[in-house]
C-alpha beads as a LAMMPS data file, in Angstrom:
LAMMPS data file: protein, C-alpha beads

154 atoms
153 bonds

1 atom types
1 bond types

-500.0 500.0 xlo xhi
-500.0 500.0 ylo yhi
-500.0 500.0 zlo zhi

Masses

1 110.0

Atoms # bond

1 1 1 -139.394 -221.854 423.855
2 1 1 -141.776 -223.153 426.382
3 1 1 -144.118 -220.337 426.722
4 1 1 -143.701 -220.693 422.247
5 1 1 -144.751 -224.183 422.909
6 1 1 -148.181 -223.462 425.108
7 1 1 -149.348 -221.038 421.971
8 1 1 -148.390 -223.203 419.177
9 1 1 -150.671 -226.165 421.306
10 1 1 -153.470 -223.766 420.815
11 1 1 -153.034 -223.543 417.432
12 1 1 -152.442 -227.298 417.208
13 1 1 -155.383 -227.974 419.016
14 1 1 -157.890 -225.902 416.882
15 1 1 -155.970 -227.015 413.593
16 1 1 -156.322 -230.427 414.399
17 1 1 -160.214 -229.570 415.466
18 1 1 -160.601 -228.299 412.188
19 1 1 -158.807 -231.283 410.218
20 1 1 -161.082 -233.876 412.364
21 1 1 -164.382 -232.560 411.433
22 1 1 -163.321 -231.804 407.596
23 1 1 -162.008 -235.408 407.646
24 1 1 -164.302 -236.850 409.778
25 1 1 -161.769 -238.321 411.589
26 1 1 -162.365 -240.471 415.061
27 1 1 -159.195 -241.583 415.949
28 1 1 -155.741 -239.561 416.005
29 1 1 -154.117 -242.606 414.050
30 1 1 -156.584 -241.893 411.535
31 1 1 -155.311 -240.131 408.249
32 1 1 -151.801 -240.214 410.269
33 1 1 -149.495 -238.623 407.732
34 1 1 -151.942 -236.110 405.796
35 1 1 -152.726 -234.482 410.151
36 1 1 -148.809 -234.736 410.341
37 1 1 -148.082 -232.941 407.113
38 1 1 -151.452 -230.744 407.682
39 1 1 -150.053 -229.572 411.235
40 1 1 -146.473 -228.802 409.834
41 1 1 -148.321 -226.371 407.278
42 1 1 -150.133 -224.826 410.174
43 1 1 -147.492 -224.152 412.555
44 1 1 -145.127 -222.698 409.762
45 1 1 -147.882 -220.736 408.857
46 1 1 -148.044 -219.513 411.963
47 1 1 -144.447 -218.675 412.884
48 1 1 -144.292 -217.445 409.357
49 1 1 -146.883 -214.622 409.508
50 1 1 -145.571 -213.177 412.710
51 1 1 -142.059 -212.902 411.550
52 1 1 -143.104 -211.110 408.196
53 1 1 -145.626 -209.450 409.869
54 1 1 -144.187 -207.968 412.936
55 1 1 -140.724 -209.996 413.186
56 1 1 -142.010 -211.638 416.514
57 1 1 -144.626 -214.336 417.831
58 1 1 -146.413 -213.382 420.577
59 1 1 -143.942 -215.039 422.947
60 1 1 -141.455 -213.162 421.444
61 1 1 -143.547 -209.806 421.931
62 1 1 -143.124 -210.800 425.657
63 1 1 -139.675 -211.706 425.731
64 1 1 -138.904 -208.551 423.449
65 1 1 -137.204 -210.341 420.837
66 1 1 -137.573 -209.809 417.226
67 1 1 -136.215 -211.985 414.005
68 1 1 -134.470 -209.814 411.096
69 1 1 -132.721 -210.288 408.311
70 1 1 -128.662 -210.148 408.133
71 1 1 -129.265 -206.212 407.122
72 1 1 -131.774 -205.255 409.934
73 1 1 -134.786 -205.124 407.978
74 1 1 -137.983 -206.853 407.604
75 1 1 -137.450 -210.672 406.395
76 1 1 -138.529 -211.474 403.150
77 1 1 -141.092 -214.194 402.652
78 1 1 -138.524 -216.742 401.407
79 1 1 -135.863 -216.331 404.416
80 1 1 -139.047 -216.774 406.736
81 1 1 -139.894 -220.456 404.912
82 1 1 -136.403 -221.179 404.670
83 1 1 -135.822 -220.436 408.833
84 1 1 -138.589 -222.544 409.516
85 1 1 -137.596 -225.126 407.626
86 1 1 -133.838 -225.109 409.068
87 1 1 -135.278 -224.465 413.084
88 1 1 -136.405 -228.321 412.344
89 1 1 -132.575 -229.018 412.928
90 1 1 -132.972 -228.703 416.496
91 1 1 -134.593 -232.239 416.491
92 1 1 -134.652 -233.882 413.005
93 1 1 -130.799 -235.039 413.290
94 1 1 -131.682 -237.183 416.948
95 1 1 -135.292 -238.314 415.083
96 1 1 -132.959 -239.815 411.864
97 1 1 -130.469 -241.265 414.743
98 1 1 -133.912 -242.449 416.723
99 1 1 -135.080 -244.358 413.970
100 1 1 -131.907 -245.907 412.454
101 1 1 -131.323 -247.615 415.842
102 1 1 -135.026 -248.686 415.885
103 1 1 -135.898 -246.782 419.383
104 1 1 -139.164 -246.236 420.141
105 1 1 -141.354 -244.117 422.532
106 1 1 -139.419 -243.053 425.814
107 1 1 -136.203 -244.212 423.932
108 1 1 -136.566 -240.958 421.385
109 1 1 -136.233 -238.527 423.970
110 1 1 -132.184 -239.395 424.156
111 1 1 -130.846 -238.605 420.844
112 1 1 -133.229 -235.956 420.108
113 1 1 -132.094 -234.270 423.061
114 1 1 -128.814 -234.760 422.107
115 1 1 -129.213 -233.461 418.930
116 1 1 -131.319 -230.336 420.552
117 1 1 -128.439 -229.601 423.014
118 1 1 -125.522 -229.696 420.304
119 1 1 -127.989 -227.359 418.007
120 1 1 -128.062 -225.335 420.705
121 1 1 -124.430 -224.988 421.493
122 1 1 -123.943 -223.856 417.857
123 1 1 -124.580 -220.421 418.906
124 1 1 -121.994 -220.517 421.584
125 1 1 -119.253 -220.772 419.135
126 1 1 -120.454 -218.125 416.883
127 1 1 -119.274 -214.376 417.386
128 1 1 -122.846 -213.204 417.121
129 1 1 -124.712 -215.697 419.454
130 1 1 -126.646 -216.618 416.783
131 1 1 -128.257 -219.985 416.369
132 1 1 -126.868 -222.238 412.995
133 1 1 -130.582 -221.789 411.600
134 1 1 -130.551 -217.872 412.038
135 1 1 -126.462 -218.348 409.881
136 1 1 -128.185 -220.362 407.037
137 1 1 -131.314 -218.551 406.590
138 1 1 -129.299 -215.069 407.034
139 1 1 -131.591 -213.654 410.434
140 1 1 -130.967 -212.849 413.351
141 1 1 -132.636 -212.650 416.551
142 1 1 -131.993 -209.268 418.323
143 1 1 -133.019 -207.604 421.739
144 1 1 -135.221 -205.354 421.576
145 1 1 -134.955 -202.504 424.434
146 1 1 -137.135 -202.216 427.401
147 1 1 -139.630 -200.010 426.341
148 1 1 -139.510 -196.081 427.657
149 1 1 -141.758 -195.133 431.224
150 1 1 -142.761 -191.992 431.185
151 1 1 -142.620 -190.627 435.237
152 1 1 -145.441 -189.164 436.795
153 1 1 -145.813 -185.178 436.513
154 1 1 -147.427 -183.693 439.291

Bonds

1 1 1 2
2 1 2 3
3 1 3 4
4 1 4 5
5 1 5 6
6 1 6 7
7 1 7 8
8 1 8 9
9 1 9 10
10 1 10 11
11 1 11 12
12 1 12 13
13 1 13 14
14 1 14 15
15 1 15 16
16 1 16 17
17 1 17 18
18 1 18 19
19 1 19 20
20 1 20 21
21 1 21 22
22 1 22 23
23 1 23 24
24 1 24 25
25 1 25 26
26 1 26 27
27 1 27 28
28 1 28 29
29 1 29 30
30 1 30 31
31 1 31 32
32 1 32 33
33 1 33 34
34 1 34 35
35 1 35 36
36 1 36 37
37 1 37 38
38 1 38 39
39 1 39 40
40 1 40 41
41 1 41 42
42 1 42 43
43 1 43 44
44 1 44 45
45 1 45 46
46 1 46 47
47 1 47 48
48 1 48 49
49 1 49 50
50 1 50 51
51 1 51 52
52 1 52 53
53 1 53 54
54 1 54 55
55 1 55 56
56 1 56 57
57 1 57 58
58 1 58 59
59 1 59 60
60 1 60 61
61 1 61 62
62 1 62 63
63 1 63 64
64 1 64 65
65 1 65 66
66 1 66 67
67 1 67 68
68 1 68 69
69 1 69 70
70 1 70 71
71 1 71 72
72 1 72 73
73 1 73 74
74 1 74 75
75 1 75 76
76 1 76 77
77 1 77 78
78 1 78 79
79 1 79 80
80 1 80 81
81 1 81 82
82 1 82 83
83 1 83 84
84 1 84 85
85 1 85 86
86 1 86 87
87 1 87 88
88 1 88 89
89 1 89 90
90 1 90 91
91 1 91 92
92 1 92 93
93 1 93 94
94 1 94 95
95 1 95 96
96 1 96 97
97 1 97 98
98 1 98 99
99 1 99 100
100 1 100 101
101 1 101 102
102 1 102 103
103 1 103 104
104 1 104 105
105 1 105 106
106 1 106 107
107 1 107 108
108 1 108 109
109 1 109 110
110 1 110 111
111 1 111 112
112 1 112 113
113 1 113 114
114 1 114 115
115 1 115 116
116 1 116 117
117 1 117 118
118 1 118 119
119 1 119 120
120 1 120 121
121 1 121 122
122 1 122 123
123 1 123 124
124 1 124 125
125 1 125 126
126 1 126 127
127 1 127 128
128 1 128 129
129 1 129 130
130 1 130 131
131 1 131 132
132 1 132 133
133 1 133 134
134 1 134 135
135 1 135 136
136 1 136 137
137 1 137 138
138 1 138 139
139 1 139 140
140 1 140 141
141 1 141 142
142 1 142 143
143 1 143 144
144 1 144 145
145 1 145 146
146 1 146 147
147 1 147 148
148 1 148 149
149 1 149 150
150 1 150 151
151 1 151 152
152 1 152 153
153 1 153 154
């Protein structure tokens, strides 16, 4: 997820280059909600081209993971939206808890890493390893093999 992160803040960063100069923008605060909204468009665009595309990111190229459906095929445009819709899990449910208790800046970082860890642990419990988001949207993450070296022939 980290090295997912450092990508996605290069896509961030030329997105939100982008949104500045069509808005002409000068502050960050500026047009808050539309860059928010604007950004979430971007980065789901983002994760979901490579997963129709391909079935991987480019951090999941390196980690050799790829995202199917329940069926081991390509996943449809709709299961794509739908997964990166439901991945928000991970920290929406701490976010709602964040703001009904009125915390604010370093507070955050408690529930919503509460409510990352507990998303996490739902793929403990189920017999597939797979994460609640991958259940709902019906993919799966699999391994892909190391890939074949061919030895030297003298």
């Amino acid at each position: 997820m980290i090295y997912e992160a450092l990508l996605v803040f290069g896509v961030i960063f030329f997105a939100s280059f982008i949104f500045d100069v069509a808005t002409q923008s000068k502050h960050a605060l500026m047009l808050r909600h539309v860059r928010e909204a604007f950004l979430f468009l971007v980065i789901g665009t983002y994760f979901v081209f490579f997963w129709r595309r391909s079935g991987q990111t480019l951090a999941m190229q390196t980690w050799r993971i790829k995202l199917v459906d329940n069926n081991g095929q390509k996943v449809p445009l709709i299961k794509a939206i739908l997964r990166y819709f439901l991945a928000w899990c991970w920290c929406i449910p701490g976010l709602i808890v964040a703001h009904q208790l009125g915390l604010k800046n370093a507070q955050l970082l408690i529930p919503v890493a509460l409510g990352f860890m507990a998303w996490a642990t739902t793929a403990i419990f189920d017999k597939d390893k797979q994460f609640l988001h991958d259940k709902l949207a019906k993919t799966r993450l699999i391994q892909l093999p190391l890939p074949e070296t061919n030895p030297k022939q003298n």
